[in-house]
C-alpha positions in Angstrom: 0.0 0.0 0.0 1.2 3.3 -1.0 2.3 5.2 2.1 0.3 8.6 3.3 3.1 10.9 2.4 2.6 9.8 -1.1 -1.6 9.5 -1.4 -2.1 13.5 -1.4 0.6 13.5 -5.0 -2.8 11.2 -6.3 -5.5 14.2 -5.7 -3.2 17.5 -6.4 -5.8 18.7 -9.0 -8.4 18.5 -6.2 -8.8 22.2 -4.5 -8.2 22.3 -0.8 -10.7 23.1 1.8 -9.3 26.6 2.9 -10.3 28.0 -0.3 -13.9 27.1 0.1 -14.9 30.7 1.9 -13.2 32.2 -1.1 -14.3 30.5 -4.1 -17.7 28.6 -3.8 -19.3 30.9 -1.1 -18.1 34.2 -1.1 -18.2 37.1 -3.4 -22.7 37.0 -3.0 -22.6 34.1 -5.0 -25.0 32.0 -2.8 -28.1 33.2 -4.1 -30.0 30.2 -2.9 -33.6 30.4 -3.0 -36.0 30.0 0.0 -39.3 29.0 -1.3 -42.5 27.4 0.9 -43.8 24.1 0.2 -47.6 24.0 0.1 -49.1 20.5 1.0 -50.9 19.0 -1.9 -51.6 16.1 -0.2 -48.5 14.2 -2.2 -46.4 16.5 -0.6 -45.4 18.3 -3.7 -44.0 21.4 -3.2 -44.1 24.5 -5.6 -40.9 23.8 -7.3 -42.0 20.5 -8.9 -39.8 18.8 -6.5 -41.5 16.5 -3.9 -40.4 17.6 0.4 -41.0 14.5 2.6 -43.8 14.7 5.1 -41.9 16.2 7.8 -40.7 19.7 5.8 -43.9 20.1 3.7 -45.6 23.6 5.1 -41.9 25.1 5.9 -39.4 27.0 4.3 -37.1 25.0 2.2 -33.5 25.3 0.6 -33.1 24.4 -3.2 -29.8 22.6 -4.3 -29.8 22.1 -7.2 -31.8 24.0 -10.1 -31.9 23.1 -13.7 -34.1 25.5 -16.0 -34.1 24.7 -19.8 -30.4 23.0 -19.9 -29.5 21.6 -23.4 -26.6 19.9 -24.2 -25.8 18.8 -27.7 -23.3 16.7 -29.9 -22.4 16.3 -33.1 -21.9 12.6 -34.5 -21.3 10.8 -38.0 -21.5 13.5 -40.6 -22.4 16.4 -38.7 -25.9 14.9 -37.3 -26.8 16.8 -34.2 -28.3 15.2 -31.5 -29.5 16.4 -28.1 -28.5 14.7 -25.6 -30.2 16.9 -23.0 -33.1 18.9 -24.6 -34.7 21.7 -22.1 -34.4 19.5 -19.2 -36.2 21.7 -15.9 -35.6 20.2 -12.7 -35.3 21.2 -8.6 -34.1 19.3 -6.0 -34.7 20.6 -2.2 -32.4 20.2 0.4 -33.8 16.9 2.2 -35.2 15.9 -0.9 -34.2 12.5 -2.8 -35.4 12.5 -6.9 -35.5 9.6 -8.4 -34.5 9.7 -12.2 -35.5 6.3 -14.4 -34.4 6.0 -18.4 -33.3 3.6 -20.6 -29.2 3.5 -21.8 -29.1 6.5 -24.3 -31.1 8.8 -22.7 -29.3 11.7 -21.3 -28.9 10.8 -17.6 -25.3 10.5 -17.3 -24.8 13.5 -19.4 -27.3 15.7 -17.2 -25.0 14.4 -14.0 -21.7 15.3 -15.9 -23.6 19.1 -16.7 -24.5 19.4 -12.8 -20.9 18.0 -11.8 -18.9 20.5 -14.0 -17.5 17.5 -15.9 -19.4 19.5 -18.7 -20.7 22.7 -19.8 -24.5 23.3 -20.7 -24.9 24.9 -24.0 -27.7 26.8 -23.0 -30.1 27.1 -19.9 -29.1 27.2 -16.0 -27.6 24.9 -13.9 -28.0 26.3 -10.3 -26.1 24.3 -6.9 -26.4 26.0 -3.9 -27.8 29.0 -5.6 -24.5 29.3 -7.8 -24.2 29.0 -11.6 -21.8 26.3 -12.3 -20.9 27.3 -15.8 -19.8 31.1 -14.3 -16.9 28.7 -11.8 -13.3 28.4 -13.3 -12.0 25.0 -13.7 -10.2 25.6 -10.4 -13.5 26.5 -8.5 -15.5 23.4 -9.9 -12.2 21.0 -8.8 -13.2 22.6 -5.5 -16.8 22.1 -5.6 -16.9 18.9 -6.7 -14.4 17.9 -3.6 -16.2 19.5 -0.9 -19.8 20.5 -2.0 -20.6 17.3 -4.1 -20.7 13.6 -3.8 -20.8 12.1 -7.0 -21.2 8.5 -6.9 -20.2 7.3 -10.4 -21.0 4.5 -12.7 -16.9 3.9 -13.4 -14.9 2.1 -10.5 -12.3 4.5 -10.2 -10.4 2.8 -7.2 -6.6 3.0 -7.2 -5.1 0.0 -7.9 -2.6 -1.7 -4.5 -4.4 0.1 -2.6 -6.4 -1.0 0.6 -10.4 -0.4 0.5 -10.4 2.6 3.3 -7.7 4.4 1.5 -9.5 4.8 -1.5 -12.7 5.8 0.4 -10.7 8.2 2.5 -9.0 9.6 -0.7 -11.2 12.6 -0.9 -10.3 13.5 3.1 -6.6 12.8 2.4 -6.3 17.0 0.8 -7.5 18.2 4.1 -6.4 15.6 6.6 -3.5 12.9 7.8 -4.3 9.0 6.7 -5.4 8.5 10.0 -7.5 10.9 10.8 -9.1 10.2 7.1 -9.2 6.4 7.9 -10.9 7.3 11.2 -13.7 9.3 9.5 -14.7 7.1 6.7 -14.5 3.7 9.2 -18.5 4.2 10.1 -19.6 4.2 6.4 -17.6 1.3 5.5 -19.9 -0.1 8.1 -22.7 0.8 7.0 -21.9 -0.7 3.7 -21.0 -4.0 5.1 -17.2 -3.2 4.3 -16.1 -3.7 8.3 -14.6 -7.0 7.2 -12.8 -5.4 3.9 -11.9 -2.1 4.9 -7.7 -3.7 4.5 -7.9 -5.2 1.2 -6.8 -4.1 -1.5 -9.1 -2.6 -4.5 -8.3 -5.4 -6.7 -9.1 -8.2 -3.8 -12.6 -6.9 -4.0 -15.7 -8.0 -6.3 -17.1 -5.9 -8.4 -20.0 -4.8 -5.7 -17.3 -4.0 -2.9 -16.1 -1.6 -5.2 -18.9 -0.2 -5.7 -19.6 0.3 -2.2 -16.0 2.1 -1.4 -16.7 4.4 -4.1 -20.4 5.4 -2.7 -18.1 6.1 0.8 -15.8 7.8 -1.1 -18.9 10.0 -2.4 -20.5 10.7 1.1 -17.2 10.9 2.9 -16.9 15.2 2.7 -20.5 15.2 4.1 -21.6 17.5 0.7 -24.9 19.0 0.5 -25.8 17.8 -2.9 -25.1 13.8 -3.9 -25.5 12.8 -7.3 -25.8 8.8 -7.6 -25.0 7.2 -11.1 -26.6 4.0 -11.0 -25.5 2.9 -7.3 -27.2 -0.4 -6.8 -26.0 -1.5 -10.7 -23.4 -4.1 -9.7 -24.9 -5.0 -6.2 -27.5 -8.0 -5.2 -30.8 -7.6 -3.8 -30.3 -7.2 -0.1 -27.2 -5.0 -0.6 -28.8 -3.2 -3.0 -31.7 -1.7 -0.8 -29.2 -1.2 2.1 -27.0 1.1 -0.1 -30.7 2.8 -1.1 -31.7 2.9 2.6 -28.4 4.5 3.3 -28.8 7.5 0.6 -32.0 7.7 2.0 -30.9 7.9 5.7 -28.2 10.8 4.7 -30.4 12.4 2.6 -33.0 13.2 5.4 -30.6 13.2 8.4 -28.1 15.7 7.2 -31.1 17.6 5.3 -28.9 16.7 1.5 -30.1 16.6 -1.9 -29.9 13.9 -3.9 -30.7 13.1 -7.3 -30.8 9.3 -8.0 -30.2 8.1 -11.5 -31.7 4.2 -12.1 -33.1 1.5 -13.5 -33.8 -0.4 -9.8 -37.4 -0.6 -9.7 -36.9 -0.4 -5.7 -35.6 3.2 -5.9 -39.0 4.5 -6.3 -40.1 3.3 -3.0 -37.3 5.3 -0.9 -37.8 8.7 -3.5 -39.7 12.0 -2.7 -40.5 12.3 -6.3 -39.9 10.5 -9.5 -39.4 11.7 -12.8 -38.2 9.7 -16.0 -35.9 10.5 -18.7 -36.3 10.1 -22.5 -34.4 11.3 -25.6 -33.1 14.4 -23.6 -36.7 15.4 -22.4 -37.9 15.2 -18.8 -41.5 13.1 -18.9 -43.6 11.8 -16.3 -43.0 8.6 -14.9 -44.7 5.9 -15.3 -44.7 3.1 -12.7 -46.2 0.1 -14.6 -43.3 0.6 -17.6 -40.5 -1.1 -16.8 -37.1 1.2 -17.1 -34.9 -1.6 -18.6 -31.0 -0.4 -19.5 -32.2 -0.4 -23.1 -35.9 0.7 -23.2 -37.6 -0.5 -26.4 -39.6 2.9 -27.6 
């Protein structure tokens, strides 16, 4: 295993925590909205976006806003296709938001847009009351690190080394190995990973690693999570606790998350639900069944 002194070299384009005053809150930048959430007996609040039980009636922070975000690409001979086309979308603090679509759709692209990873080509994409498209590369680094947990479809643990270091690995800009293991030891339990937490990413199956990387996600506490398929390569029973988890986080520490799936199970644990198709936000439909490939 890679010693601590040399872990921190693995994250240097990450920014560190004492620029967070500076760059993602200061300067008026968090214009974050606070709206009221009328009951409508479903709960559904004014923004579109569903508040549990508990928080419909009171005020309410937004996380995320998306208004009329399109993102295109060009493919073959010059063919234009929309990946995201005029997607409008709110997510509360508190709130979790389901997302269903078959492969092709636009979900992963619409979580690259609200990560940074990407850049709308029109339309809003609001965190915290901030436009992400107005941050410089340096800024989004930064907000991705401390403000964002994005739990991502690609397994992107480090190779040699053990399971708690590479959920730590986040931590490690801000904090000493110890301190970092210390920190992410209660979500390892919490994704059955007590028994794992010293192996090393390639002793792992194929679900462990999935569960590191969701650890690895929640391990900086953000206030917006963005889950990419979570419960893809898990089983059935580990596959609701990781959804019970998001679930628990979500309306313990009062965080937004946006859920992207195919798990039929999700619905059960989301405030709202919404579906995805060619680009286009539609209303979902519980009786069709979101396979990966959706026959139209």
């Amino acid at each position: 295993c890679r010693d601590s002194a040399s872990m921190p070299k693995l994250i240097s384009g990450i920014v560190h925590k004492q620029d967070r005053s500076a760059n993602w809150k200061g300067g008026g930048g968090l214009d974050t909205e606070i709206q009221r959430a009328p009951h409508r007996g479903s709960g559904a609040c004014s923004t579109g976006t569903l508040c549990r039980a508990s928080g419909c009636g009171r005020g309410f922070r937004l996380m995320l806003q998306l208004n009329d975000v399109v993102k295109r690409y060009r493919v073959g001979d010059g063919e234009v296709v929309r990946a995201v086309d005029g997607v409008c979308l709110s997510v509360g603090a508190g709130a979790l938001v389901a997302l269903y679509g078959p492969s092709g759709s636009g979900k992963t692209t619409l979580l690259m847009l609200i990560a940074g990873l990407l850049i709308a080509d029109s339309g809003s994409v609001k965190v915290n009351g901030r436009e992400v498209s107005t941050l410089s590369e340096r800024e989004r680094a930064h907000y991705r690190r401390t403000e964002l947990g994005f739990i991502r479809q690609s397994l992107d643990l480090i190779p040699g080394v053990r399971a708690d270091d590479n959920a730590a690995l986040k931590l490690l800009a801000t904090s000493g190995r110890r301190e970092a293991q210390r920190s992410v030891t209660p979500l390892l339990e919490r994704l059955g990973l007590n028994g794992r937490a010293l192996h090393r990413a390639e002793q792992l199956s194929m679900g462990e690693r999935q569960r590191v990387m969701i650890a690895r996600a929640l391990s900086t506490e953000p206030s917006l999570v963005l889950a990419d398929e979570p419960t893809g390569s898990l089983d059935s029973q580990r596959g609701r606790e990781v959804l019970t988890l998001l679930c628990e986080v979500c309306h313990e520490r009062d965080v937004g998350v946006l859920l992207v799936t195919h798990d039929p199970r999700a619905a059960e644990f989301a405030d709202h639900v919404h579906a995805l198709r060619d680009g286009r936000l539609v209303e979902y439909e519980p009786e069709r069944a979101y396979a990966p490939f959706d026959a139209k």
